[in-house]
C-alpha positions in Angstrom: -2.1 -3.7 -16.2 -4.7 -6.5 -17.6 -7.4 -7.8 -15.1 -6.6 -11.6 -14.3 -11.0 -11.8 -13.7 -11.6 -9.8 -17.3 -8.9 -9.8 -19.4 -9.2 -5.9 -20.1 -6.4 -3.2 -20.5 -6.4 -0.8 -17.4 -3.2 1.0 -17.6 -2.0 2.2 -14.5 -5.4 2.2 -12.6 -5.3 -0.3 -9.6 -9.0 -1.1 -9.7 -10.4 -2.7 -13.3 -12.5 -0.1 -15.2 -15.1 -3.2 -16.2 -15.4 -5.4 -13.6 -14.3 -3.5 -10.5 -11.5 -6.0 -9.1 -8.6 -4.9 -7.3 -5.4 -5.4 -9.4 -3.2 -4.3 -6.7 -2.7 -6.5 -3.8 -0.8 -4.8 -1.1 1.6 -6.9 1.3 3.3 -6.5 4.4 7.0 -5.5 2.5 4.6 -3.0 0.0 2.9 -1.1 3.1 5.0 1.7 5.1 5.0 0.9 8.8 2.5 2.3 10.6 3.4 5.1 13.6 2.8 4.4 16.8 0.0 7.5 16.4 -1.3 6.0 13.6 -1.6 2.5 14.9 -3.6 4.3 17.7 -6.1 6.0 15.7 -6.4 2.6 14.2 -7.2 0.8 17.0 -9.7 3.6 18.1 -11.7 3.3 14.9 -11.5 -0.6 15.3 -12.8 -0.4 19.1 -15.6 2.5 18.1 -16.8 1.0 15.6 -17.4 -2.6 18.0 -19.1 -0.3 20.5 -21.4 1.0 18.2 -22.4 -2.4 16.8 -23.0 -3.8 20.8 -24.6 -0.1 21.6 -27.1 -0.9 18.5 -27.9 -4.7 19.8 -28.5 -3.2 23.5 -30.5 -0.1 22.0 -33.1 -2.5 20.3 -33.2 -5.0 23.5 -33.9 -2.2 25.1 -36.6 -0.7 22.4 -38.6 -4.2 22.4 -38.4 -4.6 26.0 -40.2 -0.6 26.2 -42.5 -1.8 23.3 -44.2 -5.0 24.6 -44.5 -2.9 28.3 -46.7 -0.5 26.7 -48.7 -3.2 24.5 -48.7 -5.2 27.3 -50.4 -1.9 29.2 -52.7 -1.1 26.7 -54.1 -4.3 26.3 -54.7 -4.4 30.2 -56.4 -1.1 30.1 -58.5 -2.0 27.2 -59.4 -4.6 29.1 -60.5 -2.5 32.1 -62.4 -1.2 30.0 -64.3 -4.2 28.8 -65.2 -5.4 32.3 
């Protein structure tokens, strides 16, 4: 198979050996349907992996929120200290 982006030979390979583009385009009549398990474990993956993105925005709302408390404290304190 030639790359359309390259121009170079890459037998049967589905990915260009120079230039790393996918030759092989895959449609809705090329893919096997999906099981009704399998669309499930797909989901899952899709709605874990959405979680984990929100759980990271809440865990560093919740790290800067921690961080300026204690700056916040330890300025006060040094200041206690001051006078």
């Amino acid at each position: 198979m030639i790359c359309p982006r390259c121009n170079t030979e890459n037998g049967n390979r589905t990915i260009c050996s120079k230039c790393g583009y996918y030759l092989y385009r895959a449609d809705a009549q090329n893919r096997a349907k999906m099981t009704r398990k399998q669309l499930a474990v797909s989901d899952a993956k899709i709605a874990g992996k959405k979680a984990g993105k929100i759980f990271k925005y809440i865990w560093i709302a919740i790290t800067i929120i921690v961080m300026s408390f204690w700056l916040v404290a330890g300025m006060v304190y040094l200041m206690s200290l001051l006078g």
